[in-house]
C-alpha positions, -999 to +999 in steps of 0.1 A: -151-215-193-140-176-190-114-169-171-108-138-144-075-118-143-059-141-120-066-173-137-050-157-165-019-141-149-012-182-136-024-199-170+003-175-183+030-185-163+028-223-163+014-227-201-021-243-196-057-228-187-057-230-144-085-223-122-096-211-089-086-240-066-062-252-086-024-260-070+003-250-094+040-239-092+049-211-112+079-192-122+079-157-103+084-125-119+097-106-090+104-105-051+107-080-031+120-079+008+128-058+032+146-050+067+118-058+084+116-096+073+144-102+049+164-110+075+140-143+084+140-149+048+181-148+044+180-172+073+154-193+060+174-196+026+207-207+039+183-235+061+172-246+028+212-251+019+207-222-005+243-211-021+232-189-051+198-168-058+183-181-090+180-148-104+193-120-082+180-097-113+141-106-104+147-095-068+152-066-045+153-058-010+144-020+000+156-008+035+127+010+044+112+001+083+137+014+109+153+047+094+173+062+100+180+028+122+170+037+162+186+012+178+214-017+177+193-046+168+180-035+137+214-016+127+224-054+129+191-065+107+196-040+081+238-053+076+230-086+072+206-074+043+231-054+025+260-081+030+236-108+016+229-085-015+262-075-024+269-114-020+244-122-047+243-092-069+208-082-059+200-049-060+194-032-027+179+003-018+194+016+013+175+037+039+159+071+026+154+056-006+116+050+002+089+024+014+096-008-007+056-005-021+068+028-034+101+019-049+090-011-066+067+005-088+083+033-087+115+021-107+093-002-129+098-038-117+063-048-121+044-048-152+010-057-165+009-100-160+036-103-137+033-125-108+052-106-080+057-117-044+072-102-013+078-108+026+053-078+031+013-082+035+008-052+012+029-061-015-010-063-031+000-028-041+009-035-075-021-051-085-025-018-094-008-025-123-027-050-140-002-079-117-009-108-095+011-097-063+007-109-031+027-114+002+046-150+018+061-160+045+099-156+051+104-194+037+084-191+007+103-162-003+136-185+005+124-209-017+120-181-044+149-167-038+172-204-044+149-220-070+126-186-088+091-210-084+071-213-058+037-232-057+004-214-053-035-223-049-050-201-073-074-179-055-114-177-061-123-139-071-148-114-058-160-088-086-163-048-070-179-025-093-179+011-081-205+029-106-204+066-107-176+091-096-167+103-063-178+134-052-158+166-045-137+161-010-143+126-011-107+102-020-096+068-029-090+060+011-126+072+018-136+044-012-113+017-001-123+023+040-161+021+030-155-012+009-133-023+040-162-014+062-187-034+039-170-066+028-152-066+060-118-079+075-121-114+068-154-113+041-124-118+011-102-141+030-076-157+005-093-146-025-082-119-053-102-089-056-111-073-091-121-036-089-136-022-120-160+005-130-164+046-140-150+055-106-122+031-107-113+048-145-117+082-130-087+074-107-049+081-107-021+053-106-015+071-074-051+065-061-053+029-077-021+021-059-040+028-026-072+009-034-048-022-041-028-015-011-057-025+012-075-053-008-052-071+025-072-055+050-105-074+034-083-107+038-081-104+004-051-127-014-042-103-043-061-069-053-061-069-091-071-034-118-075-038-159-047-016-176-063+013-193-042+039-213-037+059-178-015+027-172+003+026-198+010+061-198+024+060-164+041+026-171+059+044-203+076+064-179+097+037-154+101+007-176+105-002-214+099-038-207+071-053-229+041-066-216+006-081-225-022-063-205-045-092-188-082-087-195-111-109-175-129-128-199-169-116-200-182-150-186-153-150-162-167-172-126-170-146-097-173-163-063-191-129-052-202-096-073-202-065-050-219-035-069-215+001-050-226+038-061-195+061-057-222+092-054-230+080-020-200+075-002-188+106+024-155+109+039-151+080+060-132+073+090-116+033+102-125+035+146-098+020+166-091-006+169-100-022+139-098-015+102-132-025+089-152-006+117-159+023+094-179+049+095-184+088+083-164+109+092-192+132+111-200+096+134-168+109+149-166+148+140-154+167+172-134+137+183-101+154+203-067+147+189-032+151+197-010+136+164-018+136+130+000+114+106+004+120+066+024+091+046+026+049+047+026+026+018-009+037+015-008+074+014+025+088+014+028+094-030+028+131-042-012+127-050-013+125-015+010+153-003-006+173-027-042+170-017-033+175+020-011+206+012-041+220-004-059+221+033-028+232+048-016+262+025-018+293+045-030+277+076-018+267+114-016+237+127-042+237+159-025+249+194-011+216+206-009+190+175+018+173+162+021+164+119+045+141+108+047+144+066+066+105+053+068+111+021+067+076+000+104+081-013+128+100-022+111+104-057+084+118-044+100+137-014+120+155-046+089+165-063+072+175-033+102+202-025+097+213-064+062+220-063+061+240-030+043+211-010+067+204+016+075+239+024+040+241+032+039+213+054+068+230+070+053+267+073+023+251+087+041+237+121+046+199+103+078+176+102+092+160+077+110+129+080+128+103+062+108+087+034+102+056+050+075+033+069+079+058+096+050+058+122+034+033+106+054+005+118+049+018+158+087+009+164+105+042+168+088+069+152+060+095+164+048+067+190+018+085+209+020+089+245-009+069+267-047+081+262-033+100+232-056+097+199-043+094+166-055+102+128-032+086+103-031+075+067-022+044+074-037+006+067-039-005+099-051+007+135-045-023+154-044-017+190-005-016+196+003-005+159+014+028+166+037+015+192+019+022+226-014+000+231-026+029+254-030+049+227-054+051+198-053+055+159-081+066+136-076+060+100-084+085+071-079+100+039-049+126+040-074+156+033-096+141+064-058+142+084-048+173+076-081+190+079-081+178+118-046+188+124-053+223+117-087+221+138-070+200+165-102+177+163-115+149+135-128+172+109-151+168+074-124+180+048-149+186+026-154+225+043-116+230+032-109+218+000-126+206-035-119+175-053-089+162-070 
């Protein structure tokens, strides 16, 4: 019987043919944490009488929630993550280095076949890359950290074929929100997603990285991509590690096959105060706003920046409205300086901050005031997310953002700009 991607990535790692449903423990490839819940999972690993990580070397905890830190408690959060690193050798990336779903590929620890967790619901990211990598609790990632297995059921998987290419003004958020909007919050709950198809091969890394990101927000287990050469290529760059690129097998068992036309789909926009209650943009055109928000795990790599500094070359921001640029990391805060985009974001009334989760995580960073609306890049518009449940958060593509910031109302980009 075929296999899909995921069956493969597990048969790989324990030496015999698994499938869906099956319980295995398998050797992980790589963990990553951060200040947000490594601390639980530090805890967690000296409750499990844990002395020595396994392999400090296939592991990595990236301070990227609270910076530059706001307040005591998490000052205290982020030192017991760097003590506990030095302790066991494992490398740690202090604040400004970046969002840990940024870093991680970034400075090529994941590879095609890996099987990668971390204490972070969108460590899905790097299914980008041809990997099986999904998010645990703070235990399970003790329990990598002290023994370097840990036990999985392997997931069913859903087939999505976009067909076609997206049209001009129309991003990889607007494709990952409409799919969001369509299979819903919980219509892939705990199974991996494959995406395939002429609009998935058009795409970037950069744009893969954000279809993957969200494969969460469809309940979705793991979010999983073929490598073509554009991988490789962009592997070839961050990593000389060797890897076999995992392939579904043509009579591969789907639980579900979603098909969708990319010609069709319009700039789309998530209503509060839930992800999958999509719809486009122009359901909500005129809609008032106060902050705008450019950046996240999602959106904040210098595809991103770019697209949105295209709107905002030459222009204003509207009378009123506040931008906040969060670059993914430093990496890509560096390039953005060197091509001209952040001076843009800077001429046009934005701020810059630290690379970082930023507003994202609603703790200490651009929190809206009550009744305030906001557009963001983001994953998630939770009510509360932002950091002030009297407010609300509308989620978009960064063109879609920065297209309202400079009308001071939710705005088709698609007047402003052309395509990638």
């Amino acid at each position: 019987m075929g296999q899909t991607i995921a069956e493969k990535i597990f048969s790989k790692k324990i030496g015999k043919s698994v499938y869906a449903d099956d319980i295995v423990t398998a050797k992980v490839d790589f963990l990553v944490s951060h200040d947000g819940l490594g601390p639980m999972a530090i805890d967690s690993f000296k409750e499990i009488n844990g002395i020595k990580v396994k392999n400090p070397d296939k592991a990595c905890f990236v301070i990227d929630h609270f910076v530059p830190s706001p307040a005591r408690n998490y000052s205290l959060m982020q030192q017991k993550v760097r003590e506990f690193c030095k302790e066991q050798n494992i490398t740690c990336y202090d604040g400004g280095e970046g969002i840990c779903h940024q870093v991680v590929p970034e400075k090529g620890y994941v590879v095609p076949g890996d099987l990668v967790v971390g204490t972070d619901s969108h460590t899905c990211t790097y299914g980008a890359l041809n990997a099986f990598a999904t998010g645990v609790g703070s235990t399970d990632a003790a329990a990598v950290l002290k023994t370097g297995e840990l036990w999985f059921r392997v997931p069913k998987t859903n087939k999505v074929v976009i067909n076609g290419y997206l049209q001009t003004g129309v991003f990889a958020k607007d494709l990952v929100l409409y799919l969001a909007g369509r299979i819903r919050a919980n219509g892939a709950n705990y199974k991996a997603i494959e995406f395939s198809g002429e609009a998935i091969s058009k795409l970037c890394i950069d744009d893969r990285l954000t279809i993957c990101n969200m494969s969460i927000e469809m309940g979705a287990k793991a979010g999983l991509m073929i490598a073509d050469n554009k991988t490789k290529l962009w592997l070839r760059k961050r990593t000389n590690r060797e890897y076999e690129t995992i392939n579904p097998d043509v009579d591969a068992v789907y639980e579900k096959t979603y098909e969708f036309n990319a010609c069709s789909i319009v700039p789309q926009v998530s209503r509060p105060h839930q992800v999958d209650d999509v719809v486009p943009v122009k359901h909500v055109e005129g809609q008032k706003i106060q902050q705008a928000i450019i950046g996240t795990c999602t959106n904040g790599r210098l595809e991103d920046l770019r697209v949105a500094a295209r709107i905002l070359k030459g222009k204003k921001l509207a009378q009123g409205i506040r931008l906040i640029v969060v670059p993914a990391s430093r990496t890509v805060l560096s390039e953005a300086i060197e091509q001209g985009i952040i001076q843009t974001f800077v001429e046009a009334g934005g701020m810059v901050i630290t690379p970082g989760c930023g507003p994202c995580v609603g703790s200490h960073s651009g929190i809206p005031s009550d009744g305030e609306t906001v557009i963001s890049t983001a994953n998630r518009n939770f009510k509360g997310r932002s950091g002030n449940a009297h407010s609300s958060v509308y989620l978009a593509s960064p063109a879609t953002v920065a297209a309202s910031a400079v009308t001071g109302y939710i705005t088709d980009p698609r007047n402003m700009i052309g395509g990638c």
